[in-house]
CHARMM internal coordinates of N, CA and C (Angstrom, degrees):
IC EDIT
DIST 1 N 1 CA 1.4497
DIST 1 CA 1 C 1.5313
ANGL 1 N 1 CA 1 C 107.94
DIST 1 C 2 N 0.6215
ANGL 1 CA 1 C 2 N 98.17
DIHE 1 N 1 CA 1 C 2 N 128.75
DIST 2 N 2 CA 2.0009
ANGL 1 C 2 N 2 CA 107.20
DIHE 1 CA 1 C 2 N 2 CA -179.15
DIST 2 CA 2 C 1.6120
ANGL 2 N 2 CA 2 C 110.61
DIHE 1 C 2 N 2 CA 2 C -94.23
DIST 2 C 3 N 1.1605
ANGL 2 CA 2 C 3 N 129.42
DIHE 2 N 2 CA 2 C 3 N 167.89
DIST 3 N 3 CA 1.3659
ANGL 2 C 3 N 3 CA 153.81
DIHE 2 CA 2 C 3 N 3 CA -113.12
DIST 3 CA 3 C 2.0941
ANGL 3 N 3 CA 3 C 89.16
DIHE 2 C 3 N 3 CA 3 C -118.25
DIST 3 C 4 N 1.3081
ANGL 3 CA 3 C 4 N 107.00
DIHE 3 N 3 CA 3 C 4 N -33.31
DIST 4 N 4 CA 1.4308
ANGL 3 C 4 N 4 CA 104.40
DIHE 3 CA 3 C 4 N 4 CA 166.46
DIST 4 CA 4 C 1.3328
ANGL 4 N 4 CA 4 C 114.22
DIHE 3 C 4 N 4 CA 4 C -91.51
DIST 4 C 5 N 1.5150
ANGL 4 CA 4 C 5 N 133.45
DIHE 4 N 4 CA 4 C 5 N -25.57
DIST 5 N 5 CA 1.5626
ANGL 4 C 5 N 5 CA 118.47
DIHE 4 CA 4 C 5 N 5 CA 179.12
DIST 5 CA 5 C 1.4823
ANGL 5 N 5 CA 5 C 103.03
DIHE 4 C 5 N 5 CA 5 C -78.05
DIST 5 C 6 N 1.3773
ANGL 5 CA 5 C 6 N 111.23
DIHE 5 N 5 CA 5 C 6 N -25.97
DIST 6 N 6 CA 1.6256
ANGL 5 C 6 N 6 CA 94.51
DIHE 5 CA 5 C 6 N 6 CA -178.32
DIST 6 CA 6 C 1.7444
ANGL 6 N 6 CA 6 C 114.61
DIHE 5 C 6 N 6 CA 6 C -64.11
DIST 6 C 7 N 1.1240
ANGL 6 CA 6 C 7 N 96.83
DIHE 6 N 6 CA 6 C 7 N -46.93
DIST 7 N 7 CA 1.7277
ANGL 6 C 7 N 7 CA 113.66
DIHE 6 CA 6 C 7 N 7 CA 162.57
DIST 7 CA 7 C 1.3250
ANGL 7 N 7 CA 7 C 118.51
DIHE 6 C 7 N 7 CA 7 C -28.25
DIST 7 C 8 N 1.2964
ANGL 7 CA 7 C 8 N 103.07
DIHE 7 N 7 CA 7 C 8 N -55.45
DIST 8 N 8 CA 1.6282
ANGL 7 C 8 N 8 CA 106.73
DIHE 7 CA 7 C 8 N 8 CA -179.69
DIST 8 CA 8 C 1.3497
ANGL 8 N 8 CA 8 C 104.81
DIHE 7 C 8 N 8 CA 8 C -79.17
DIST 8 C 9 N 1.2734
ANGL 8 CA 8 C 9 N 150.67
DIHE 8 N 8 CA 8 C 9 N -30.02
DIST 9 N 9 CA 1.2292
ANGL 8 C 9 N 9 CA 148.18
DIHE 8 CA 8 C 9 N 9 CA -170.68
DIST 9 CA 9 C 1.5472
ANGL 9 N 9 CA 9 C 93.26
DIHE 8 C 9 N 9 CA 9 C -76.61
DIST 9 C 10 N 1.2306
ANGL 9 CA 9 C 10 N 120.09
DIHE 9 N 9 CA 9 C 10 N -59.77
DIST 10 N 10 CA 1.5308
ANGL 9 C 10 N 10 CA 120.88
DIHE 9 CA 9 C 10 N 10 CA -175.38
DIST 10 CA 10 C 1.8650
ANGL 10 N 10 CA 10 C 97.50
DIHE 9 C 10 N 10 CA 10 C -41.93
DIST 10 C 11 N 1.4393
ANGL 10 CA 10 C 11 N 115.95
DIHE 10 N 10 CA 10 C 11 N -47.49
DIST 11 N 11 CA 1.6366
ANGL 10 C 11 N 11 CA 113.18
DIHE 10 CA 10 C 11 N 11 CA -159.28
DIST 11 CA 11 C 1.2819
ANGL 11 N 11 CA 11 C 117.34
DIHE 10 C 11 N 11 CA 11 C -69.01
DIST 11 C 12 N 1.7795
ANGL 11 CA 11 C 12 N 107.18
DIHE 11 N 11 CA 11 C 12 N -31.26
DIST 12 N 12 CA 1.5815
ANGL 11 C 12 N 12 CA 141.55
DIHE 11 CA 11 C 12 N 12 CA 156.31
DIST 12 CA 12 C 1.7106
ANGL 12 N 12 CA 12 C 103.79
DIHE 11 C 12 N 12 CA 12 C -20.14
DIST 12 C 13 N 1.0659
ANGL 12 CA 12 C 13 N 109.74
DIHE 12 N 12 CA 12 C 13 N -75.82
DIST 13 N 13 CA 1.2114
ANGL 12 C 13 N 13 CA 131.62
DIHE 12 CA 12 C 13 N 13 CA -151.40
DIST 13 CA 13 C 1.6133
ANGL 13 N 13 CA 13 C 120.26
DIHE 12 C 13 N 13 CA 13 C -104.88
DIST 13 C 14 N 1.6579
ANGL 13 CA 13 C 14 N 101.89
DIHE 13 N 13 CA 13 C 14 N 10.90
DIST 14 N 14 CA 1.1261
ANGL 13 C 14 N 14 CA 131.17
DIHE 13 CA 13 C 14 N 14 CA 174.38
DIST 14 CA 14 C 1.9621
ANGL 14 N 14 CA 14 C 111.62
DIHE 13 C 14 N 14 CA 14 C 79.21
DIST 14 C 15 N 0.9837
ANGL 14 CA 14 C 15 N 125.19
DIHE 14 N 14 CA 14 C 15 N -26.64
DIST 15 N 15 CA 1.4109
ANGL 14 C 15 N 15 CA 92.04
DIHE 14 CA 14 C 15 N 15 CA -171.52
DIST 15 CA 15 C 1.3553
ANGL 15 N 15 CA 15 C 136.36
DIHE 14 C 15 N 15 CA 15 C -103.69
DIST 15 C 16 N 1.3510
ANGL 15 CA 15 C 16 N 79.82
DIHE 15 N 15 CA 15 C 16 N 116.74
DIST 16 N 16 CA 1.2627
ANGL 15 C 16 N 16 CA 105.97
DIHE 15 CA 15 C 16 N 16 CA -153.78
DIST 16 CA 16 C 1.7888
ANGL 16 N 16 CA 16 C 124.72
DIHE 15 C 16 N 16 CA 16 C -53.85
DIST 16 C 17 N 0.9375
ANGL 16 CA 16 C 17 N 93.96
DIHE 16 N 16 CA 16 C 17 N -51.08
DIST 17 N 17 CA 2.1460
ANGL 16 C 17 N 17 CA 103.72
DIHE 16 CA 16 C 17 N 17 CA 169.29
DIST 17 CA 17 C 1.1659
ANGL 17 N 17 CA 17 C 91.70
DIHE 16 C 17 N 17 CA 17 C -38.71
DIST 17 C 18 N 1.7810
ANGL 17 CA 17 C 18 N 133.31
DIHE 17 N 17 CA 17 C 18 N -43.84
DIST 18 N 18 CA 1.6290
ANGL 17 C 18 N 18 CA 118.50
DIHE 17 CA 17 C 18 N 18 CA -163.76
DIST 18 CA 18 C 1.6470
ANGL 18 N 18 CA 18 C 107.44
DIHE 17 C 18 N 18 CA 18 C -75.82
DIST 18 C 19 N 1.4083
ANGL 18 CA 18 C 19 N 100.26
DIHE 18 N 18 CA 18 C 19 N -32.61
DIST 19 N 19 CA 1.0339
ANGL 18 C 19 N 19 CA 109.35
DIHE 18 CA 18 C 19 N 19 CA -154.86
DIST 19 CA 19 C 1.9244
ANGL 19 N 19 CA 19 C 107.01
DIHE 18 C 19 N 19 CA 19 C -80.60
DIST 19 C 20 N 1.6104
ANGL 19 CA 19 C 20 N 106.48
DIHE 19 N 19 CA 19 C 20 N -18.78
DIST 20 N 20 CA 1.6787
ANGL 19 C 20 N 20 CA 108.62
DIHE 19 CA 19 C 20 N 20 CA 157.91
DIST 20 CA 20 C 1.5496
ANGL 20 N 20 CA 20 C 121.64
DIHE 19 C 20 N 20 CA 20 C -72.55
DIST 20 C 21 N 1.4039
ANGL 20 CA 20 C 21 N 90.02
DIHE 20 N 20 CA 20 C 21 N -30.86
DIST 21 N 21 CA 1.7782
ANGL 20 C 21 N 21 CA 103.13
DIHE 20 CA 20 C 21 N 21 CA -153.20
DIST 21 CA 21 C 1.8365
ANGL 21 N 21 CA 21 C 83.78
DIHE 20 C 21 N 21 CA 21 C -70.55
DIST 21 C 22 N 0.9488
ANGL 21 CA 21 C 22 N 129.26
DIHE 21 N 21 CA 21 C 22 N -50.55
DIST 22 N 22 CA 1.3199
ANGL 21 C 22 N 22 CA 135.50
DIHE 21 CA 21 C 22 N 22 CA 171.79
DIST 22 CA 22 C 1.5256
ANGL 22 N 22 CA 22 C 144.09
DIHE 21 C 22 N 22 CA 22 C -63.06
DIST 22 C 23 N 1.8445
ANGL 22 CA 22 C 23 N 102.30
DIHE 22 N 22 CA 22 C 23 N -4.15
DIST 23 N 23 CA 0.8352
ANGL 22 C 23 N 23 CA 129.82
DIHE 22 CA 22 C 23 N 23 CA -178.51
DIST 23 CA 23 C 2.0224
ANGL 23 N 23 CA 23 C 96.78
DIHE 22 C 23 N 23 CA 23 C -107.31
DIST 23 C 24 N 1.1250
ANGL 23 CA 23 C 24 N 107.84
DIHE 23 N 23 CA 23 C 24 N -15.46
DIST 24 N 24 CA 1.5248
ANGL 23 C 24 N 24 CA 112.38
DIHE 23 CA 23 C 24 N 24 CA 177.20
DIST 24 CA 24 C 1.5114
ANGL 24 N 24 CA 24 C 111.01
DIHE 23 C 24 N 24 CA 24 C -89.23
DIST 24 C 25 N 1.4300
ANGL 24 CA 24 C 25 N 115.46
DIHE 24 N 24 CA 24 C 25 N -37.27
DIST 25 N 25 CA 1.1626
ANGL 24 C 25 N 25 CA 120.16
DIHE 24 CA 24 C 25 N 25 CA -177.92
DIST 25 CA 25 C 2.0165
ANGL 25 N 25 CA 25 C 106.81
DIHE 24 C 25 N 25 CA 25 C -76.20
DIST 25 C 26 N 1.2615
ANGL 25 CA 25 C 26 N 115.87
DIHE 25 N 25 CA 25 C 26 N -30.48
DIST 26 N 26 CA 1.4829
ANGL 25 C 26 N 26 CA 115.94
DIHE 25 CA 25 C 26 N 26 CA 153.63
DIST 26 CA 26 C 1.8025
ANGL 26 N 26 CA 26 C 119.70
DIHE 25 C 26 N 26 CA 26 C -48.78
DIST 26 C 27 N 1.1621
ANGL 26 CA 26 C 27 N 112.12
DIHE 26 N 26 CA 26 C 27 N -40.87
DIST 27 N 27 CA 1.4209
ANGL 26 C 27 N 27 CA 114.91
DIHE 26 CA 26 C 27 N 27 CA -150.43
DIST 27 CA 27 C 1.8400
ANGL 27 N 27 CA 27 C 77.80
DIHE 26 C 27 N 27 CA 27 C -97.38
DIST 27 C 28 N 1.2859
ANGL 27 CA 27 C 28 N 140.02
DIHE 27 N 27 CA 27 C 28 N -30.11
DIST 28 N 28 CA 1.3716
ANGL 27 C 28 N 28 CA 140.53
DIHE 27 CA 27 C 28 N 28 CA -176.72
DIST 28 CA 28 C 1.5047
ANGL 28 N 28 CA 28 C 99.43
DIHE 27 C 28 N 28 CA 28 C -56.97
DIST 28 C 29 N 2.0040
ANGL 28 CA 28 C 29 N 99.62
DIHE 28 N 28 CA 28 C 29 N -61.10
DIST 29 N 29 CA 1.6866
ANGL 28 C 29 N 29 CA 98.66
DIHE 28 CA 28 C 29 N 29 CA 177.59
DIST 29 CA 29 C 1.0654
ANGL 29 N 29 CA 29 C 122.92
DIHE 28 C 29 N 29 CA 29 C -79.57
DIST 29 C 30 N 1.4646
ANGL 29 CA 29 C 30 N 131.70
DIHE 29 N 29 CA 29 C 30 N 35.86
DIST 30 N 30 CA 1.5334
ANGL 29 C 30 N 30 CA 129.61
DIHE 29 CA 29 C 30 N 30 CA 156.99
DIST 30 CA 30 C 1.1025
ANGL 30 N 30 CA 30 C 94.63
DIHE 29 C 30 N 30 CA 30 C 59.30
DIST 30 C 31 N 1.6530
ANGL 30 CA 30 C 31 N 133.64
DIHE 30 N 30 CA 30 C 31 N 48.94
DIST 31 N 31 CA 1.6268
ANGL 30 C 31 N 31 CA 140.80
DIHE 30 CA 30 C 31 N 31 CA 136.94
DIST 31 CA 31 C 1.1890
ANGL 31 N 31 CA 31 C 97.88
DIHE 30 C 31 N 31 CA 31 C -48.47
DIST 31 C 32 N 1.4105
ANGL 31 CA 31 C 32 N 157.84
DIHE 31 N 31 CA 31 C 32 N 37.32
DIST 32 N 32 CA 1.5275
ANGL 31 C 32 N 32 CA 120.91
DIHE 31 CA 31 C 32 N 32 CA 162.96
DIST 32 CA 32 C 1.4669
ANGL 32 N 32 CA 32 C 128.50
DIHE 31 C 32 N 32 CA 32 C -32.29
DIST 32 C 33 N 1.3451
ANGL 32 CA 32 C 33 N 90.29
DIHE 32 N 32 CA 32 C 33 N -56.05
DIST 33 N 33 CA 2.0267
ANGL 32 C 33 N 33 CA 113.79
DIHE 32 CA 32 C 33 N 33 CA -151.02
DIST 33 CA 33 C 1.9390
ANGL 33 N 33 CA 33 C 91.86
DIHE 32 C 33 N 33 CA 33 C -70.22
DIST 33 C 34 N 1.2190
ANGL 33 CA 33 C 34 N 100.14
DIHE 33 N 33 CA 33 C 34 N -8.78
DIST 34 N 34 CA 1.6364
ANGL 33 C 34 N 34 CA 101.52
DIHE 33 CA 33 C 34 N 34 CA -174.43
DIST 34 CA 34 C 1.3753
ANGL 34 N 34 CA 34 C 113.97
DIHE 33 C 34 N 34 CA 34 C -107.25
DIST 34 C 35 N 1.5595
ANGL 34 CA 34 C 35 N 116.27
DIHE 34 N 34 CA 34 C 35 N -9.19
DIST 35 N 35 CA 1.1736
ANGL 34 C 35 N 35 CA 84.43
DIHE 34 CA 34 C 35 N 35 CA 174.23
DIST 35 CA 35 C 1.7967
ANGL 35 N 35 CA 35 C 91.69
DIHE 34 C 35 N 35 CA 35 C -147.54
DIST 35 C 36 N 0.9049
ANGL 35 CA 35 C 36 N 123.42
DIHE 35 N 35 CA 35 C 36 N 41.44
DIST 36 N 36 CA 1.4654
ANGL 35 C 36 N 36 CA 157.92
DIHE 35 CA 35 C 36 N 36 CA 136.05
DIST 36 CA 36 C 1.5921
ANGL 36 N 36 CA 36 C 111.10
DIHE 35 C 36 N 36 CA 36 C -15.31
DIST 36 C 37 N 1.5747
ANGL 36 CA 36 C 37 N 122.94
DIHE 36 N 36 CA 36 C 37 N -71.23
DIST 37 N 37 CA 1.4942
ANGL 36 C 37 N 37 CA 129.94
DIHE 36 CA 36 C 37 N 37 CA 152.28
DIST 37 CA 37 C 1.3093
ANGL 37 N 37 CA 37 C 134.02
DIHE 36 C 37 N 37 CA 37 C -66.92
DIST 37 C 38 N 1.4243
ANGL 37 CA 37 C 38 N 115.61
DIHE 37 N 37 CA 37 C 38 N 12.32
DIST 38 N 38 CA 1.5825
ANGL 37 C 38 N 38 CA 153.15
DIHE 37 CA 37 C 38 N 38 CA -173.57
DIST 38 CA 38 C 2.1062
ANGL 38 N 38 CA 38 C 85.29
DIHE 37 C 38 N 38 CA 38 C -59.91
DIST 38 C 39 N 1.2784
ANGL 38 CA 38 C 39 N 145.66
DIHE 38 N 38 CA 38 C 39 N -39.11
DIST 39 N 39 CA 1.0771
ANGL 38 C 39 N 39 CA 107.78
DIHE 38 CA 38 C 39 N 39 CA -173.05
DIST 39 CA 39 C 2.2737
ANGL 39 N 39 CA 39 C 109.14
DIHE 38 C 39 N 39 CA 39 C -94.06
DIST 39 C 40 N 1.4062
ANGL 39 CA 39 C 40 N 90.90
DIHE 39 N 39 CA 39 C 40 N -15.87
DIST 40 N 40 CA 1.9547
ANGL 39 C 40 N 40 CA 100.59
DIHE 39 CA 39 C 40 N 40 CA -178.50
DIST 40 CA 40 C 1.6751
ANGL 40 N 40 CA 40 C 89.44
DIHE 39 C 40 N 40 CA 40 C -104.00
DIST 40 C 41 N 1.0277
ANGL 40 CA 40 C 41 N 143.76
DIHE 40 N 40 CA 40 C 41 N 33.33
DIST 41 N 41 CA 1.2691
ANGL 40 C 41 N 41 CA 112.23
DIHE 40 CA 40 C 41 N 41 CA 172.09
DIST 41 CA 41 C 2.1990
ANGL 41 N 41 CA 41 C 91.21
DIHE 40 C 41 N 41 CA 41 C -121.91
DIST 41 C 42 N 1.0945
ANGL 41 CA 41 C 42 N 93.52
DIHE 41 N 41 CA 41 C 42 N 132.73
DIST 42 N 42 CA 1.6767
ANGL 41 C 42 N 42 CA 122.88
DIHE 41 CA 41 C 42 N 42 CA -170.60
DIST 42 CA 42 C 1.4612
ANGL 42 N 42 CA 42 C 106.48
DIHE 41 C 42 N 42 CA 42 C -42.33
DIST 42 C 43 N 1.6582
ANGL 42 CA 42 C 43 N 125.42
DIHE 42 N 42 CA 42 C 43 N -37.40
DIST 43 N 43 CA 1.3864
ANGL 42 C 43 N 43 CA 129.72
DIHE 42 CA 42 C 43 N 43 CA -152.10
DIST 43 CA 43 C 1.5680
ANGL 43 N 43 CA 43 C 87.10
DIHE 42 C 43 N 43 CA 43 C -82.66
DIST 43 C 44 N 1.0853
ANGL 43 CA 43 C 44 N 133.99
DIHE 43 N 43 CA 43 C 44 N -53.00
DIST 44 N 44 CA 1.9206
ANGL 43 C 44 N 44 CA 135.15
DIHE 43 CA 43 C 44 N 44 CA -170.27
DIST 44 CA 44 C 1.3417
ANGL 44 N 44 CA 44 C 107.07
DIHE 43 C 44 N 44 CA 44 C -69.54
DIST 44 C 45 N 1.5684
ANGL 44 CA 44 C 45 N 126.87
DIHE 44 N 44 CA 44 C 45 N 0.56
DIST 45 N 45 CA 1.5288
ANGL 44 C 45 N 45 CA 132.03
DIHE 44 CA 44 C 45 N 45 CA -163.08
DIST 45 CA 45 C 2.0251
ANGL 45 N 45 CA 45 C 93.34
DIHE 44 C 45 N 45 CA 45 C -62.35
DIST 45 C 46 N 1.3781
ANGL 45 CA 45 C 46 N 116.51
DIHE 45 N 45 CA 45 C 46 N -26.54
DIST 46 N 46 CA 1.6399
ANGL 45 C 46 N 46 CA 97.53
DIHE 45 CA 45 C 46 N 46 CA -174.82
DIST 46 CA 46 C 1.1809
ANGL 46 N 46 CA 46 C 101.61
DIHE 45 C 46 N 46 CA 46 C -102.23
DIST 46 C 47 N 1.3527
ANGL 46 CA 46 C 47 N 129.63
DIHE 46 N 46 CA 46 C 47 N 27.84
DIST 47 N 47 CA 1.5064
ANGL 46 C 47 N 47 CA 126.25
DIHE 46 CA 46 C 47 N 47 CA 167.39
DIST 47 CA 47 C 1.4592
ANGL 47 N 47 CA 47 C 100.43
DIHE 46 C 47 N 47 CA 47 C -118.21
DIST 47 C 48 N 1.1055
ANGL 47 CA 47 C 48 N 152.82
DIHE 47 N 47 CA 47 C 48 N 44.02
DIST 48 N 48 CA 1.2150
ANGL 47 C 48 N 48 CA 149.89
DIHE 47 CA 47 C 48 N 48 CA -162.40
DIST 48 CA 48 C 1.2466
ANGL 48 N 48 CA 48 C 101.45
DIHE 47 C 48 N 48 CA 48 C -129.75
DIST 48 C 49 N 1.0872
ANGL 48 CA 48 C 49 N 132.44
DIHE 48 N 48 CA 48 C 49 N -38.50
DIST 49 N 49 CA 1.7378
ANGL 48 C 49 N 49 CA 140.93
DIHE 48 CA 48 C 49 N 49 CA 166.23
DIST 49 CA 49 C 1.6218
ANGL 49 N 49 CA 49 C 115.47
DIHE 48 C 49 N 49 CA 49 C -51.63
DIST 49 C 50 N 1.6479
ANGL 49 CA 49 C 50 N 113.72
DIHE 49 N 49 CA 49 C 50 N -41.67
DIST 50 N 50 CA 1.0082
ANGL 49 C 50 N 50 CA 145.55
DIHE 49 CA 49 C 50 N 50 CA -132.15
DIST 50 CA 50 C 1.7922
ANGL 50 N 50 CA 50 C 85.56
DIHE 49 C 50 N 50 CA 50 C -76.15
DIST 50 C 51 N 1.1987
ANGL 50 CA 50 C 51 N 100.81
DIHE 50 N 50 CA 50 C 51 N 122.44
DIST 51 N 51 CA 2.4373
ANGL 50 C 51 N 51 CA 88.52
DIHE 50 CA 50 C 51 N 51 CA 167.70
DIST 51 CA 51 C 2.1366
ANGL 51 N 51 CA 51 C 89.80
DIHE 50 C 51 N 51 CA 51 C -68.33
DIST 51 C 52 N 1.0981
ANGL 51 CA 51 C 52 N 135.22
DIHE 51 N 51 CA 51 C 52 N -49.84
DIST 52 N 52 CA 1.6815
ANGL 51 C 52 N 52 CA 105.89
DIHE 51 CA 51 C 52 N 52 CA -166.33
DIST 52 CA 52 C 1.2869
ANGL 52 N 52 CA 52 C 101.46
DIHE 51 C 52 N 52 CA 52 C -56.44
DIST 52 C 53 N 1.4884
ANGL 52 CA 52 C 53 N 147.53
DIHE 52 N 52 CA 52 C 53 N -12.42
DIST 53 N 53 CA 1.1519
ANGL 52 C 53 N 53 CA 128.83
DIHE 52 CA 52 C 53 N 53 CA -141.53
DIST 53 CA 53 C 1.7388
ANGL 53 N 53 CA 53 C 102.50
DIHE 52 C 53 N 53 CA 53 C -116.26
DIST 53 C 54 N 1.5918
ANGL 53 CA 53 C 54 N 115.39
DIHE 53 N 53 CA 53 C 54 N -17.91
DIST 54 N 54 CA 1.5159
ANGL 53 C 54 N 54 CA 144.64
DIHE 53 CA 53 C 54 N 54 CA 127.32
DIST 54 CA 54 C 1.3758
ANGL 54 N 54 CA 54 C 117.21
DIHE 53 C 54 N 54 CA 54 C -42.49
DIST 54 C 55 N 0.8955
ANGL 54 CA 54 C 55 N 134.97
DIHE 54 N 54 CA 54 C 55 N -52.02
DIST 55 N 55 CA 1.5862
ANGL 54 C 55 N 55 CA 140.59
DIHE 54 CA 54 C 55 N 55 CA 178.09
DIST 55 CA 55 C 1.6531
ANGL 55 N 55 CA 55 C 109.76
DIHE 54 C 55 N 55 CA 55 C -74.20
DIST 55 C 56 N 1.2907
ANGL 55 CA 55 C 56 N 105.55
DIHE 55 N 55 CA 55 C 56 N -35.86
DIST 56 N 56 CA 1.9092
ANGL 55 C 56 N 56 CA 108.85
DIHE 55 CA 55 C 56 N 56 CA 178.74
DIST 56 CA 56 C 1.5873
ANGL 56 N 56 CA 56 C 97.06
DIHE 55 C 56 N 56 CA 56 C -67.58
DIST 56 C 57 N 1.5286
ANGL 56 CA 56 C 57 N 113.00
DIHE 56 N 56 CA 56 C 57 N -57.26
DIST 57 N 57 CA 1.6307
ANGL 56 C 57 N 57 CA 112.45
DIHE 56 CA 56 C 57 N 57 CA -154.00
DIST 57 CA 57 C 2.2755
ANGL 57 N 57 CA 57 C 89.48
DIHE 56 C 57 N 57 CA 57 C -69.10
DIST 57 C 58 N 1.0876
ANGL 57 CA 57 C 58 N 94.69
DIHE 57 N 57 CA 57 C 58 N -19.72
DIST 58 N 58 CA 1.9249
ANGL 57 C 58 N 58 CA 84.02
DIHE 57 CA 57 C 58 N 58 CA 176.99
DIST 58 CA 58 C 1.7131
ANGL 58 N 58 CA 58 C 109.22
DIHE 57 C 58 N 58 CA 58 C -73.32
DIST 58 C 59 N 1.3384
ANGL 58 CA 58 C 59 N 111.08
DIHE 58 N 58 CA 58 C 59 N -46.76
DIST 59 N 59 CA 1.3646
ANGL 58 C 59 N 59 CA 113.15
DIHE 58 CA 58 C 59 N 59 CA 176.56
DIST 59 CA 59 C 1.4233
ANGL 59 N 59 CA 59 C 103.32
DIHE 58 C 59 N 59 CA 59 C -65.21
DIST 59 C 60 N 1.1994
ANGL 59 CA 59 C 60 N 140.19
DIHE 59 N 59 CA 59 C 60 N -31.52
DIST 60 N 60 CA 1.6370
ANGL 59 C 60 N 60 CA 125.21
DIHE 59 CA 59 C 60 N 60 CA 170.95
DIST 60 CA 60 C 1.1500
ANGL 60 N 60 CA 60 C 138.68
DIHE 59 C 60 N 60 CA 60 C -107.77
DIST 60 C 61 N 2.1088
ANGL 60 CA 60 C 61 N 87.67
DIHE 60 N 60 CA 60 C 61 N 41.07
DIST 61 N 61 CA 1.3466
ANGL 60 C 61 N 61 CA 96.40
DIHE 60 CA 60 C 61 N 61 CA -162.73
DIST 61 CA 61 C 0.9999
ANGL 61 N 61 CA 61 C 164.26
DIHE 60 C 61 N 61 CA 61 C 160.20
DIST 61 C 62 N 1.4605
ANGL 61 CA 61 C 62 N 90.61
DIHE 61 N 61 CA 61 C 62 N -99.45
DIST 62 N 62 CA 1.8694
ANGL 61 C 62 N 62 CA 118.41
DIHE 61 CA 61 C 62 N 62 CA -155.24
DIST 62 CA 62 C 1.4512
ANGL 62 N 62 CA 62 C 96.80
DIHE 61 C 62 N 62 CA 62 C -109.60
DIST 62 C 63 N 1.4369
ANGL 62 CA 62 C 63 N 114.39
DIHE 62 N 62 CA 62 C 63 N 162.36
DIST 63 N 63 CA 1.6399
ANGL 62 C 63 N 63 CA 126.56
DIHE 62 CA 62 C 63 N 63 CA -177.21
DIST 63 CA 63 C 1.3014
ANGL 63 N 63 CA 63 C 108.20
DIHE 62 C 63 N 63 CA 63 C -70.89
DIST 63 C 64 N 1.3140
ANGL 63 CA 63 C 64 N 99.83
DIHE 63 N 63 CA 63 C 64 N 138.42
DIST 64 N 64 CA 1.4827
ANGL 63 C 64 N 64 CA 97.06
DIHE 63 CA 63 C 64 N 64 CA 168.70
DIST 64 CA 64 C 1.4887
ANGL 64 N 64 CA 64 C 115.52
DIHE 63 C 64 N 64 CA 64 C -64.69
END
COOR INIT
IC SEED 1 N 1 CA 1 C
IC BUILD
């Protein structure tokens, strides 16, 4: 299991601090290709509100 599905399971199930803190440790291991659909993909849908979860998609990137 890699460093973004745990992320999403953490976001799944709401908690959320796990679910950044784990989304940092993805973006540390050069997950790109994994979490790439990170703003349309359903599992991050309760981190999308979130300002860290605004601040991740700026550090990798992509538009808010």
């Amino acid at each position: 299991m890699t460093a973004s599905d745990v992320s999403m399971v953490y976001a799944l199930v709401g908690d959320k601090d796990n679910a950044v803190t784990w989304l940092d440790k993805a973006y540390d291991e050069r997950e790109g290709g994994a979490i790439t659909l990170i703003k349309v993909e359903f599992g991050w849908r309760n981190l999308r509100a979130d300002p860290r979860f605004t601040a991740f998609l700026r550090r990798m990137g992509l538009p808010e």
